[in-house]
MOPAC internal coordinates of N, CA, C and O (Angstrom, degrees):
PM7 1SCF
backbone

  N    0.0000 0     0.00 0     0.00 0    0    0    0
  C    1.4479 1     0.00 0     0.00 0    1    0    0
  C    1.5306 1   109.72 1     0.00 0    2    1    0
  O    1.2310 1   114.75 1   -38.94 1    3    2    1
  N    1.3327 1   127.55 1   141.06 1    3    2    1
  C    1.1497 1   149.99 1  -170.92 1    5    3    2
  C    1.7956 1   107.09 1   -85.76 1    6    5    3
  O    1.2310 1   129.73 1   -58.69 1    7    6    5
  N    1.4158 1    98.84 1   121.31 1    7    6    5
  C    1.8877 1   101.39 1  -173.75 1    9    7    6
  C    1.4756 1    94.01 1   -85.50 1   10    9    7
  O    1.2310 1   117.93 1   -44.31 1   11   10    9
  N    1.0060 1   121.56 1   135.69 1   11   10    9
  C    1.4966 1   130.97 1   147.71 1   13   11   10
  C    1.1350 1   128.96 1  -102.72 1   14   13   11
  O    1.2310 1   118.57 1   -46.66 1   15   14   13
  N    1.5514 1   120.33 1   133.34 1   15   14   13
  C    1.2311 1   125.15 1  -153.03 1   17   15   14
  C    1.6780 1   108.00 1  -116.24 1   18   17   15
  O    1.2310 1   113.23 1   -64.31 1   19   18   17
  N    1.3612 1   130.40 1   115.69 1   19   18   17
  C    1.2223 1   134.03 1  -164.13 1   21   19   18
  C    1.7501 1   107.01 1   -87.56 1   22   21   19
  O    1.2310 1   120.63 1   -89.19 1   23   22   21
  N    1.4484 1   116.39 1    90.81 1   23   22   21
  C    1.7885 1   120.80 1  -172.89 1   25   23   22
  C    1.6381 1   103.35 1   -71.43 1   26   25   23
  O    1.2310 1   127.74 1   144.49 1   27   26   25
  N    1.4761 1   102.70 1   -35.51 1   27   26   25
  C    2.0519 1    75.92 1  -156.15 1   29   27   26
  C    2.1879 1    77.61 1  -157.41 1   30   29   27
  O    1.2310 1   135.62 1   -17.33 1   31   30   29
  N    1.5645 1    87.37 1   162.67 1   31   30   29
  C    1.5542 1   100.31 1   165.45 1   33   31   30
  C    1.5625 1    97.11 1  -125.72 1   34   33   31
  O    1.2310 1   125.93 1    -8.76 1   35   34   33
  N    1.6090 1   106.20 1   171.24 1   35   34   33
  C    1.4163 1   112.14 1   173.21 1   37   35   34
  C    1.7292 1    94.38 1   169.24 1   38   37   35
  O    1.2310 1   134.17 1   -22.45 1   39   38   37
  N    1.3230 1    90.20 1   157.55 1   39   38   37
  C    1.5526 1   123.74 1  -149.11 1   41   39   38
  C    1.3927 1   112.98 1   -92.76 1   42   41   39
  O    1.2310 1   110.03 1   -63.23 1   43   42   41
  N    1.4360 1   136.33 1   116.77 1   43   42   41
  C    1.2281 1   107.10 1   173.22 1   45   43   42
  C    1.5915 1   126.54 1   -82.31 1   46   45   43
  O    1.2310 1   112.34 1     1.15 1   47   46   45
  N    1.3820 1   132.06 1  -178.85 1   47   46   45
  C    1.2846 1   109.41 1   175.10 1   49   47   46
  C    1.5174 1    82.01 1  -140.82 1   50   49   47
  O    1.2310 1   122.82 1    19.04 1   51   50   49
  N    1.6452 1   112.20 1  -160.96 1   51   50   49
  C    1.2509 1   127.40 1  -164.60 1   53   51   50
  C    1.3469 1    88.62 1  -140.30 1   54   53   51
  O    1.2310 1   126.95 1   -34.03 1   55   54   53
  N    1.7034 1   104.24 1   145.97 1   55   54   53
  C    1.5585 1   123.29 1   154.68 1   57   55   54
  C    1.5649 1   107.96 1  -155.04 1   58   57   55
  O    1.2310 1   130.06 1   -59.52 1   59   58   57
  N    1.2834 1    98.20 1   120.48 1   59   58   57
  C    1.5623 1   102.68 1  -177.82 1   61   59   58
  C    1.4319 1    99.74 1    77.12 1   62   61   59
  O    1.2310 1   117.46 1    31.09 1   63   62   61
  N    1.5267 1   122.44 1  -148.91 1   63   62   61
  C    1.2988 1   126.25 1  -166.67 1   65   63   62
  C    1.7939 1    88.34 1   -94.69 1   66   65   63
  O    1.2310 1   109.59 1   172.44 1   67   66   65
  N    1.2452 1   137.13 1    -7.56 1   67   66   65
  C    1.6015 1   116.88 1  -162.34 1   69   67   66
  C    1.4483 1    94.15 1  -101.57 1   70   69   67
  O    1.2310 1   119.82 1    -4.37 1   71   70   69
  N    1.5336 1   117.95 1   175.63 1   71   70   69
  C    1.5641 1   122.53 1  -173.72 1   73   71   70
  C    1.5639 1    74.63 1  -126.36 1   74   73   71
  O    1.2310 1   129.49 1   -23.18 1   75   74   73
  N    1.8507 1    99.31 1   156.82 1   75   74   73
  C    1.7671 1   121.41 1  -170.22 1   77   75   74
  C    1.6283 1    86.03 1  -134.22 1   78   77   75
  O    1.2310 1   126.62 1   -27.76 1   79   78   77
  N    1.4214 1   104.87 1   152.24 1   79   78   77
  C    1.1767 1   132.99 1   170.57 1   81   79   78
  C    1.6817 1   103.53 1  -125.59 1   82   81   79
  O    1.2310 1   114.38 1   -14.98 1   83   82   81
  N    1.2933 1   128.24 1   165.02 1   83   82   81
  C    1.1073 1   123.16 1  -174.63 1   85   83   82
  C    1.8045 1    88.27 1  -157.04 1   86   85   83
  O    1.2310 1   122.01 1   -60.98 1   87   86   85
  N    1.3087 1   113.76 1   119.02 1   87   86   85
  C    1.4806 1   127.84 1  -170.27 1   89   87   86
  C    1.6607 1   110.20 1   -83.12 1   90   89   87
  O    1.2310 1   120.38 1   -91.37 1   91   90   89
  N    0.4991 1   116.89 1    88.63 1   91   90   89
  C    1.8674 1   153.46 1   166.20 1   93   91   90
  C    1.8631 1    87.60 1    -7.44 1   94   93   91
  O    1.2310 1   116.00 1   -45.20 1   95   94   93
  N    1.6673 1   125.20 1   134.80 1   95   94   93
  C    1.2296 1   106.81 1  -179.86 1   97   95   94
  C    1.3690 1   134.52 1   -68.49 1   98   97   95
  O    1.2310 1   127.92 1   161.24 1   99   98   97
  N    1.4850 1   102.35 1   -18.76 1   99   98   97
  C    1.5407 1   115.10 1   169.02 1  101   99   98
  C    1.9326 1   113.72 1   -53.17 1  102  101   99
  O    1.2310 1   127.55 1   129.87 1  103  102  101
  N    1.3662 1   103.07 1   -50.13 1  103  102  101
  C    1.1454 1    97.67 1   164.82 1  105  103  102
  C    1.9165 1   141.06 1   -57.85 1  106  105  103
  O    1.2310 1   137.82 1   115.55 1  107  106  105
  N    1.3135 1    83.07 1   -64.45 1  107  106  105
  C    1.7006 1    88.04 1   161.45 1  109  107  106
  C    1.2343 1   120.74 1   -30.67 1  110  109  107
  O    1.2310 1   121.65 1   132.15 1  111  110  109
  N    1.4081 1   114.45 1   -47.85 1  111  110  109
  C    1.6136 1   129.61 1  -139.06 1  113  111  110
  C    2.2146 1    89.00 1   -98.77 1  114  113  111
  O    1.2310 1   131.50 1   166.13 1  115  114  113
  N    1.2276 1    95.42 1   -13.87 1  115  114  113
  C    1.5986 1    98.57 1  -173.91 1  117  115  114
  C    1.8601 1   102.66 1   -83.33 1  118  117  115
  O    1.2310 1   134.06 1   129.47 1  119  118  117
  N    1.4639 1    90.42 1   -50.53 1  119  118  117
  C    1.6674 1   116.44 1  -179.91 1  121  119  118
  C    1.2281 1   122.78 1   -64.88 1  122  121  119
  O    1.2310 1   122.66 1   171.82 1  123  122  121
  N    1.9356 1   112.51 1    -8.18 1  123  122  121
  C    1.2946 1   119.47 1  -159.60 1  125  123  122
  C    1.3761 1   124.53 1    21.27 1  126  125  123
  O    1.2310 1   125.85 1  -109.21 1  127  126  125
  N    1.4504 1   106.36 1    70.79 1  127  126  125
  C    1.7453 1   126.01 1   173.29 1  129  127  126
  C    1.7224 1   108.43 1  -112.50 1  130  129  127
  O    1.2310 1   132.40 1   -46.54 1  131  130  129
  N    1.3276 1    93.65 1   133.46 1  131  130  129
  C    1.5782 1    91.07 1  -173.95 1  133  131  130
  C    1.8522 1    95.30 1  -128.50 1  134  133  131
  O    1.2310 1   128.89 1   -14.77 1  135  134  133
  N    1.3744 1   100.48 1   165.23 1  135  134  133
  C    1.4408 1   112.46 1   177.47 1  137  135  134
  C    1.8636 1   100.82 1   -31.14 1  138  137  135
  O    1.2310 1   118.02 1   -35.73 1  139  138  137
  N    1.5916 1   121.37 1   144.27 1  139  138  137
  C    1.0305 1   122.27 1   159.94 1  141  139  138
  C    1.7194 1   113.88 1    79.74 1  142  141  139
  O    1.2310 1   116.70 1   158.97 1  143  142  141
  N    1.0867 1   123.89 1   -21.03 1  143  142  141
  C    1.2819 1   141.60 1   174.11 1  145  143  142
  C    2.0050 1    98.22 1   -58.51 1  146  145  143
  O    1.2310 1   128.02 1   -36.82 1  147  146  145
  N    1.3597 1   102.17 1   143.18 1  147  146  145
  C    1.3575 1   119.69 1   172.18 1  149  147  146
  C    1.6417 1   106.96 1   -97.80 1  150  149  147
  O    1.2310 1   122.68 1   -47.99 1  151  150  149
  N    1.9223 1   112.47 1   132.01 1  151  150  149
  C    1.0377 1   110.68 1  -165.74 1  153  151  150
  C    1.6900 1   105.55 1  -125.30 1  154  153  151
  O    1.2310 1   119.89 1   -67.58 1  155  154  153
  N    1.2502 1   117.81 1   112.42 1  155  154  153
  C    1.7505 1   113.43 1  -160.22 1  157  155  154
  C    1.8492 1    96.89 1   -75.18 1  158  157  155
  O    1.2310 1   119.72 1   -32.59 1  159  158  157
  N    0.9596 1   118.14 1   147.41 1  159  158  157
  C    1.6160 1   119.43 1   158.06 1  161  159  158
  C    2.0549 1   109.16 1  -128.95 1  162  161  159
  O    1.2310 1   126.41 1   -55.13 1  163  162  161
  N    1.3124 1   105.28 1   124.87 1  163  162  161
  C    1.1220 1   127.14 1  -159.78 1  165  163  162
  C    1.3863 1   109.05 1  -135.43 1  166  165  163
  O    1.2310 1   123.23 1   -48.97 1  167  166  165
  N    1.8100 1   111.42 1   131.03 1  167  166  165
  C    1.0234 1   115.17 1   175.92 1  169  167  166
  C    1.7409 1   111.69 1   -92.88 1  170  169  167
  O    1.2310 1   131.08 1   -43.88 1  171  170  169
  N    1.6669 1    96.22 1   136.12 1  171  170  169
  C    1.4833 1   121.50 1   168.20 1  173  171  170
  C    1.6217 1   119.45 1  -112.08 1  174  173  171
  O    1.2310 1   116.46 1   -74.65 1  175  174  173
  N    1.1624 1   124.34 1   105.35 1  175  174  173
  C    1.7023 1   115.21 1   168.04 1  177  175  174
  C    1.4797 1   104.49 1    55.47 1  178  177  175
  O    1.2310 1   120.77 1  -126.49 1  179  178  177
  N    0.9277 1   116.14 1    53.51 1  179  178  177
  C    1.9857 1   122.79 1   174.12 1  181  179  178
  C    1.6714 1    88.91 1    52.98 1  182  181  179
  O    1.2310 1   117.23 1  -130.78 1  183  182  181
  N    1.2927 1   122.88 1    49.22 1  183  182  181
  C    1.6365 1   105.63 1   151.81 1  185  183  182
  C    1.7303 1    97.00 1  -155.72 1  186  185  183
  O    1.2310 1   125.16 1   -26.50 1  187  186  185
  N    1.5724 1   107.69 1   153.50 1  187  186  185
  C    1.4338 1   116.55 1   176.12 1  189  187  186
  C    1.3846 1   118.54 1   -90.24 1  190  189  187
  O    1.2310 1   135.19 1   -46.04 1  191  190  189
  N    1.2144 1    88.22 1   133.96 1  191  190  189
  C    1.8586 1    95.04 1   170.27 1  193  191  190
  C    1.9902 1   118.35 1  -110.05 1  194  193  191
  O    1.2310 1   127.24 1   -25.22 1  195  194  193
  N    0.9923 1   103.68 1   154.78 1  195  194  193
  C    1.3135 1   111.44 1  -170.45 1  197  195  194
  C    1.7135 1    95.17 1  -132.80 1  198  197  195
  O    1.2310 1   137.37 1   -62.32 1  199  198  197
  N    1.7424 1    83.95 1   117.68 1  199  198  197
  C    1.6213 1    98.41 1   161.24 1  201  199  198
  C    1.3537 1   118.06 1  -129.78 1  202  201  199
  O    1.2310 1   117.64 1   -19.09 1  203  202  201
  N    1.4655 1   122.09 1   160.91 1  203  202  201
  C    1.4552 1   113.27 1   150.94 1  205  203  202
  C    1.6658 1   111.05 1   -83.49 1  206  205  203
  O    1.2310 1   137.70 1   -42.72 1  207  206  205
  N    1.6150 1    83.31 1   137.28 1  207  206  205
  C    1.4450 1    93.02 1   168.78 1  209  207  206
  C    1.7379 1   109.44 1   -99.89 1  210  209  207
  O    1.2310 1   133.02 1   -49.54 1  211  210  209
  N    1.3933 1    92.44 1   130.46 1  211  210  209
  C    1.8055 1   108.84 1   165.41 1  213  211  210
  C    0.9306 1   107.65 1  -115.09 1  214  213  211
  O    1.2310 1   120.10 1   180.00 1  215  214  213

């Protein structure tokens, strides 16, 4: 079985009709995502993954 490791929480909020997440710097900084960077979210086995796409 696969450990999963819980890095960061964070909140969504609302603007306009869409909800924003804002990726915590620990994360970013793990994912190496910087301002302007494109970020894919992809479903795995009923759970999301977040990558940068290059």
């Amino acid at each position: 079985m696969t450990t999963v490791k819980l890095m960061a929480v964070t909140r969504s909020s609302q603007r306009g009709s869409s909800l924003r997440i804002t990726l915590p710097k620990e994360v970013a900084e793990y994912l190496n995502i910087d301002e302007g960077d494109h970020v894919g979210f992809y479903m795995k086995n009923n759970e999301i993954v977040v990558r940068k796409i290059e």
